[in-house]
N, C-alpha and C positions, 0 to 999 in steps of 0.2 A: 616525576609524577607523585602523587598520593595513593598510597597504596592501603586496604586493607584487608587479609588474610587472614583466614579460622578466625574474627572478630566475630561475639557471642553479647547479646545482651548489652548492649553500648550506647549510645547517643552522644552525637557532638550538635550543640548550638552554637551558633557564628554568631548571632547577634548582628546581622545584617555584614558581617565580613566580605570580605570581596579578596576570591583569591582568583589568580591569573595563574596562564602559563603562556609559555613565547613560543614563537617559531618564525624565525628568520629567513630563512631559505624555504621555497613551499616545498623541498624534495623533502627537506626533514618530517620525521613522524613525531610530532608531538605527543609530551606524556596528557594525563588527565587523570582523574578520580575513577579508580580502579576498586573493585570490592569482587573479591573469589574465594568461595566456598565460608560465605559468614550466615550468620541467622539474628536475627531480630538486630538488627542492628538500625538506628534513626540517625538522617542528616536534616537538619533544621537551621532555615534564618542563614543562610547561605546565597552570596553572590559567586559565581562562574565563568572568569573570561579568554577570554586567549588576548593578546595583544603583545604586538599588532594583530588586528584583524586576521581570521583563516582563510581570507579572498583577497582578490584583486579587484578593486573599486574604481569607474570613471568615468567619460563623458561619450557617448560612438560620435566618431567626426565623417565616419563614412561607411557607407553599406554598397558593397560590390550588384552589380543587375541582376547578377544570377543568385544576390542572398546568401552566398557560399563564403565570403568575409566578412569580416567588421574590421574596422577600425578605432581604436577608442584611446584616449589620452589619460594618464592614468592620474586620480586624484593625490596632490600633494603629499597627503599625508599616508600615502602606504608604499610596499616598497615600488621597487624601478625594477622586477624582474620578468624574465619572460617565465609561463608558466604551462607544467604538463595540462595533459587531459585532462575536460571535467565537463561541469554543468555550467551555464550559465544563465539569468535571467535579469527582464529591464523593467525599467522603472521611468515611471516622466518626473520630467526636471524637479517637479514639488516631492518625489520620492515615491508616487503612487505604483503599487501593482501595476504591472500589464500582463496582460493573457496571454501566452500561446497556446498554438494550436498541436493538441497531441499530448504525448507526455512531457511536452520541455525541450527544451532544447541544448545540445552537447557539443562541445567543439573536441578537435584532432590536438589543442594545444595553440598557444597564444604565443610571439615571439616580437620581443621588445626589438626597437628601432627609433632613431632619434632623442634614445633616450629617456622619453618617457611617456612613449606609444606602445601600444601593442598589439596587433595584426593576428587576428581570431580566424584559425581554419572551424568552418561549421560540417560537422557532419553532415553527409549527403542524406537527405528526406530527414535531418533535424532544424533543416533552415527554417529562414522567415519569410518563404514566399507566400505559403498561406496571409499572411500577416498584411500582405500587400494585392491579398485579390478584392479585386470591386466588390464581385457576387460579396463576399464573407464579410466585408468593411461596411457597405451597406444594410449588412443583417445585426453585423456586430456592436458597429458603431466603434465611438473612441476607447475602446476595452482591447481593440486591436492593434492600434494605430504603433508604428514606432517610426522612428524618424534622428539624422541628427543631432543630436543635444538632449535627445533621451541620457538618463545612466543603468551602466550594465556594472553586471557584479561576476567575476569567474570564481568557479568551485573546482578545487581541484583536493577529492578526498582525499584522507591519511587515516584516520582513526575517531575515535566520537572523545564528546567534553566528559560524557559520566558511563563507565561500564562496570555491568552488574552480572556475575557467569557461578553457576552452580550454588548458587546462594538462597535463601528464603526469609521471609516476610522482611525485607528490606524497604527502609520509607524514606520519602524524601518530602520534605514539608516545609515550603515557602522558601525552595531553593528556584533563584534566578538562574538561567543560563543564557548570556547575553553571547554569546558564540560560540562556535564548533566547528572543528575541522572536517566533521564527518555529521555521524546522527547524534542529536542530541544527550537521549537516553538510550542506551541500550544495553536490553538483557538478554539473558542465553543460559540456556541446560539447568539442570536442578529441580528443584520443587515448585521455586518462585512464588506468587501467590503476591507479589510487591506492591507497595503503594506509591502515588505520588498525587499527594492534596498540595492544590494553590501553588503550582508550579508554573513558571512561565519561562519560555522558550520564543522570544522573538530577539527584535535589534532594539541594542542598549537606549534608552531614552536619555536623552540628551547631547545625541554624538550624530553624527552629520553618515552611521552606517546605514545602507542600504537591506543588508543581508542579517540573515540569521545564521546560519547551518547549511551545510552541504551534502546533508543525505536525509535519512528518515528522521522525524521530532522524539517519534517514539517507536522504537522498536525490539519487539520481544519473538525472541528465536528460541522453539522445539523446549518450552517449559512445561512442566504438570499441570501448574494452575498461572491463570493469563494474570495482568495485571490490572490495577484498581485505580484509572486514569481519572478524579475529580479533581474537578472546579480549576481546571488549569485551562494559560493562554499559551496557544502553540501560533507560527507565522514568518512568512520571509523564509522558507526553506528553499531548496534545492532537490526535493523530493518526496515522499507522502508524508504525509502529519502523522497518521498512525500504521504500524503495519505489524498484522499478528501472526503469526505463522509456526505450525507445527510441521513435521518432517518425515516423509516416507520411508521406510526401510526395501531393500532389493533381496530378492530373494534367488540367490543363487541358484543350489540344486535342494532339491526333496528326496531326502535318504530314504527315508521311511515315511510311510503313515504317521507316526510321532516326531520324527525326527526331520531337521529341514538346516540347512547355513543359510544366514544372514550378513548380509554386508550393512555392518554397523550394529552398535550396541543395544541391547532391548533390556529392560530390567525384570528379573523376578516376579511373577505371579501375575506380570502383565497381560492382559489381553490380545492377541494378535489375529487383525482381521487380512486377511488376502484377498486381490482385487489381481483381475486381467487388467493389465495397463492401458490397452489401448481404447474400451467403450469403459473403463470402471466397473467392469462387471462383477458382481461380488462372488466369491468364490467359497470358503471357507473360513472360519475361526477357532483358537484355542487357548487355551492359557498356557503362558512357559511355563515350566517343570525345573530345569534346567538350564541355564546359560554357561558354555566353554568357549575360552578364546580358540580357535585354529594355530599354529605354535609349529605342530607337527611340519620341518620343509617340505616333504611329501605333499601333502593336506593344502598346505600354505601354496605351493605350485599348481596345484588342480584347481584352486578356487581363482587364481588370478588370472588360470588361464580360460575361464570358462567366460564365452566373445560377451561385451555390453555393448549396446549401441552407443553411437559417439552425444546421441541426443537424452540420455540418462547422465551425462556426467556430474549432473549437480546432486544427484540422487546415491552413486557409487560411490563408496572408498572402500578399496579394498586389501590395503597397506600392512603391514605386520602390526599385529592389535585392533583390526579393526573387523577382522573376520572372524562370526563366531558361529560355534555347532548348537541350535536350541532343541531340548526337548519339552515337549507337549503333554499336558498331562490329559490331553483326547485326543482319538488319531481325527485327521482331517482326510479327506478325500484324495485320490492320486491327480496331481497338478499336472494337466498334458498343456497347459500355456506356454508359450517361450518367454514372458513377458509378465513378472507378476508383482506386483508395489505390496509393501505390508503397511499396515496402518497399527502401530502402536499406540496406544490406546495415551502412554503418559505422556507422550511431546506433543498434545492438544490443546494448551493452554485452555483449559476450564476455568467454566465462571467469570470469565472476561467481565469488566465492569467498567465504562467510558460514561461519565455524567456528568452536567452540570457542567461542562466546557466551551471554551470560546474559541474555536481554529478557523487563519483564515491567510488570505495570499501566501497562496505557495504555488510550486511550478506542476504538482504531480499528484497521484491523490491524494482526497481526503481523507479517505480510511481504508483499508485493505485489510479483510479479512481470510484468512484463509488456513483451514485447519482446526477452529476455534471450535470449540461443544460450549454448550449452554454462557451464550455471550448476555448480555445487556447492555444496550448504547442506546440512552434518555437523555432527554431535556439538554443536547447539546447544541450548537450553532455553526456552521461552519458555512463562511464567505470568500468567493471569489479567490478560485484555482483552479487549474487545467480540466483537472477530474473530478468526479465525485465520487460516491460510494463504492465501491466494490466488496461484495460477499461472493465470494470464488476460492476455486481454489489457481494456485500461482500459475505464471505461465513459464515458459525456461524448462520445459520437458519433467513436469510435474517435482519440482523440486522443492515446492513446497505444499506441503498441503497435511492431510487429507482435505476433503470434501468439508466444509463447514457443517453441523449440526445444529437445532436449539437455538438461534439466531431471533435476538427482539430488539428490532430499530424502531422506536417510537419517539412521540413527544420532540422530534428533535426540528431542527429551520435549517436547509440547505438552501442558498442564495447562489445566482450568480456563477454557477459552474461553466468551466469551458466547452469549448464543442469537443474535447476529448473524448467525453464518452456522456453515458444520462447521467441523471441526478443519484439516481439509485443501479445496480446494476449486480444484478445475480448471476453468476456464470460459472464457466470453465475455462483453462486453455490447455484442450486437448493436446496429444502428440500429434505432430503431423498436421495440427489443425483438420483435422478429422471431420466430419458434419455427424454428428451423435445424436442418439436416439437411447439417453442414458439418466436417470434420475439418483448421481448419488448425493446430493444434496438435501439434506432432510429439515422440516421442521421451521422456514423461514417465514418470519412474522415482519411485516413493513406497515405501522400503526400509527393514527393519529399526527403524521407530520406537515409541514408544511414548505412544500416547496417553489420557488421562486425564481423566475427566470433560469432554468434550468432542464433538462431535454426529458425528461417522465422519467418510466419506472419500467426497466426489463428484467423479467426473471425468467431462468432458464434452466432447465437441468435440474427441475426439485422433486422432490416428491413431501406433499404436505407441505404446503403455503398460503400465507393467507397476505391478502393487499387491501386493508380497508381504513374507511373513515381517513382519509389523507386530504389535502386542498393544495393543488394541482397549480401554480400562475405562469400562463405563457409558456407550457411545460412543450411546444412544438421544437425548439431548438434548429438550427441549421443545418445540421445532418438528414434528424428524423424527417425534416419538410422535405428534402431533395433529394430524399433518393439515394443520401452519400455514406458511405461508412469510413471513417479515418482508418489507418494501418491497428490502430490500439481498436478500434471498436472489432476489426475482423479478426485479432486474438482471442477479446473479450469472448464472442459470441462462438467461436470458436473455428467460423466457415463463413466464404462468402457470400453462399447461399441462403446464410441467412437474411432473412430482408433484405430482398434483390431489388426490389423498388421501395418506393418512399412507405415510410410507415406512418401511415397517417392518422394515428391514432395518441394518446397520451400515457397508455401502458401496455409491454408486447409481454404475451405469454407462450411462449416455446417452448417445445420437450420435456414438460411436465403432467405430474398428476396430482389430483387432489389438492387443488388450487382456489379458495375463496377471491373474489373480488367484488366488493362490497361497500358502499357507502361513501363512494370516492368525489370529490366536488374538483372540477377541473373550469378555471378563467380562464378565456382569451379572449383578447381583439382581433380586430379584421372578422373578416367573413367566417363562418365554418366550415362550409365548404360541404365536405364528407368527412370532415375531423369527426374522430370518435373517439369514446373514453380508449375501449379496450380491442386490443385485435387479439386474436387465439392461432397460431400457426398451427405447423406441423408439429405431428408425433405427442400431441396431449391428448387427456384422456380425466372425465370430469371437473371439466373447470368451468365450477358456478360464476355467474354474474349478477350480482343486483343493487338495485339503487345507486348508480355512476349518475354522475351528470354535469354536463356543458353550462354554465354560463358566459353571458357577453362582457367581457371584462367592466369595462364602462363605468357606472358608477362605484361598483365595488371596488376601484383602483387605490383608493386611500386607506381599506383596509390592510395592504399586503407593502409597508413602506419598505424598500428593499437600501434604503440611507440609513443601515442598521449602526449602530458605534458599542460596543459595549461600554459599563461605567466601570 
């Protein structure tokens, strides 16, 4: 690998170089471009590759009735091997995107035969039968169709092309990354605050690859400040384009009024806010005083033995070094919850910044936010993927999060998203999938966008949001008309009580307060029916409406050209 450590003040220009790394066998873990614990450090004018290829590329010669195999013949030029678990995703003969339905779809592991076949077990409810219903092929159209002589591409992770971990302001500028074994970019812990202008993250141009990446394009984990995503082209992943996310802390036992154990680290002078797990209800906050590891056997015994539920594991560690005693420099109230998440204030990635970008075919979302304070995501584009937007906080028994804050999506063009989920989509995924009556979502602004055959705009769970000035096309999608909610949409929303019948509207408003919606222009063809802009469910409480309104698509059709290309 390339490694760079305690590196201060540096820059390397390639001058359009082109470095690779191999991986032979897909059990191997490939090295990559590694940077831990450096500061201002610049990578410029850099090409990126793995080669061979970090998948398996070919042609399906057959699809099982039940959708639960494939069969595919493997392209010349990669290897002959059968491969672990992973993603995989298809493409028609000319190399175009195809949709699935959901987040994507996973196989159990692929197992070569005659040589240079390989027989694809599909996880069960990750198949392709949606892919083959009349209803959905008739709504969808050839955005669904697979078949045959389609090509598929298998992802089986290992590790990402560039990682960046306790680092800050680290840039990357007019670096190619033409593959990866895992995410593209990815950062973790520290200050962060990173850049990456004019990056591009798809399949190399002029090679016969299908795929990009086998996990996220860009992903940034539990940093101080988010990172500064311009003018770059993300595509052909294996999983969300962007995904930001900061990290809960567990709060063991409460010694004292001041004093509390934390499973996991918190830093100095940090703010720590306390929330009952199960409705997010807010509890208490204070500043640390104090931070000590646990060390003591005694101490160290009592903390490990104190029960978590099996559905927190993504949230717990509790390991020698990872338990510590904090004190407060305010007391906080006596905690009678069994169940209580802390929200430190510095693994929020603030000031998130996504502009002036071009992301499009990939199998899983677009953007996943979650945890992020005072974000900005302008003037971007993104075409044709499972999902779209998500401002939530994660699903996986809050293992990611907090609650997003300060969130402003404007100015941006969403085309063409899957029936995954809507175009835009504000949410939670509760423990338990819970049905909540809970607003810790603060401050969401959804402005001036334009969106394009894609399912509208749900928000849920805010408090303080506003939905205005947006231009709506065909925003009915095949869930919202029928009544249907996919497995990803009853996370999303967090119950399946949500929208029990068709939501026949083009923006749903649930479990919130202090909610504008304002100045919204929504096209469609066909009839209207009782199509409306906006429906108001359960559990809100002051959500203004004014100036929405329905046009007949019709002549306005050649305003909204969705045969977008970037140049």
């Amino acid at each position: 690998g390339w490694t760079f450590k305690g590196v201060e003040n540096f820059t390397i220009d390639g001058s359009g170089a082109r470095i690779w790394f191999e991986r032979r066998d897909p059990n191997d873990v490939p090295m990559r471009l590694f940077v831990t614990r450096s500061k201002n450090v610049t990578f410029r004018n850099l090409q990126l590759d793995f080669d061979p290829p970090v998948f398996i590329q070919g042609t399906i010669e057959k699809i099982s009735e039940d959708r639960k195999t494939i069969e595919m013949k493997i392209d010349p030029a990669w290897p002959k091997v059968s491969v672990p678990e992973g993603a995989f995703t298809i493409y028609t003969p000319d190399g175009e995107y195809v949709h699935q339905i959901g987040r994507g779809m996973h196989h159990r592991g692929a197992t070569l035969f005659d040589g240079d076949r390989l027989r694809i077990e599909v996880w069960e409810g990750r198949d392709l039968s949606p892919n083959f219903a009349a209803d959905r092929l008739a709504f969808w159209g050839d955005d669904y169709v697979v078949e045959p002589g389609y090509l598929i591409g298998l992802n089986y992770r290992r590790a990402h092309a560039v990682t960046t971990s306790y680092s800050e302001s680290i840039t990357f500028e007019n670096v190619d990354v033409w593959q990866s074994p895992g995410g593209g970019f990815h950062e973790a812990f520290g200050v962060g605050g990173n850049v990456y202008r004019r990056c591009r993250l798809i399949r190399k141009p002029g090679t016969r690859r299908i795929h990009c990446g086998a996990a996220d394009h860009f992903h940034s984990r539990a940093q101080e400040n988010g990172p500064q995503i311009i003018a770059c082209e993300a595509g052909y992943t294996s999983d969300d384009i962007i995904n930001i996310y900061g990290a809960w802390r567990w709060l063991l036992k409460q010694e004292d009024a001041k004093t509390v154990w934390v499973a996991s680290a918190v830093p100095l002078g940090d703010k720590l806010a306390f929330y009952e797990r199960g409705q997010l209800t807010y509890i208490d906050e204070a500043e640390v005083e104090t931070v000590e590891a646990v060390t003591d056997p005694e101490r160290l015994a009592e903390a490990q033995a104190i029960p978590i539920p099996d559905s927190a594991i993504h949230i717990v560690t509790r390991g020698p070094g990872q338990i510590f005693r904090v004190t407060l420099k305010t007391p906080i109230r006596k905690i009678e919850e069994s169940e209580v998440l802390i929200d430190a204030h510095s693994y929020n990635a603030a000031s998130l910044l996504v502009q002036d970008c071009y992301f499009h075919d990939s199998f899983s979302r677009a953007q996943l936010f979650g945890g992020t304070v005072d974000a900005t995501v302008a003037n971007n584009i993104w075409d044709k993927m499972n999902q779209g937007i998500h401002i939530f906080e994660e699903s996986w028994a809050y293992s990611m999060g907090p609650a997003p804050q300060n969130v402003t999506f404007s100015n941006n063009t969403v085309m063409n998203m899957g029936a995954g989920s809507d175009a835009v989509t504000v949410a939670l995924a509760p423990k338990e999938f819970e049905l909540m009556n809970t607003q810790p979502s603060k401050n969401i602004v959804i402005s001036d966008n334009l969106f394009i055959n894609s399912a509208g705009i749900t928000m849920l769970f805010v408090e303080g949001g506003e939905i205005r000035n947006n231009t709506l096309v065909e925003p009915r999608g095949f869930e919202r008309s029928n009544g249907i909610l996919s497995v990803s949409s009853k996370e999303l929303f967090g119950h399946a009580d949500f929208f029990p019948t068709k939501r026949n509207s083009a923006i749903s408003v649930w479990s919130s307060r202090n909610v504008k919606v304002s100045g919204n222009s929504i096209y469609c063809s066909g009839p209207f029916n009782s199509f409306a802009p906006l429906d108001v469910g359960q559990w809100t409480k002051n959500i203004t409406e004014s100036g929405n309104q329905i046009h007949p698509l019709g002549k306005h059709i050649q305003r909204f050209d969705t045969n977008f290309e970037r140049e």
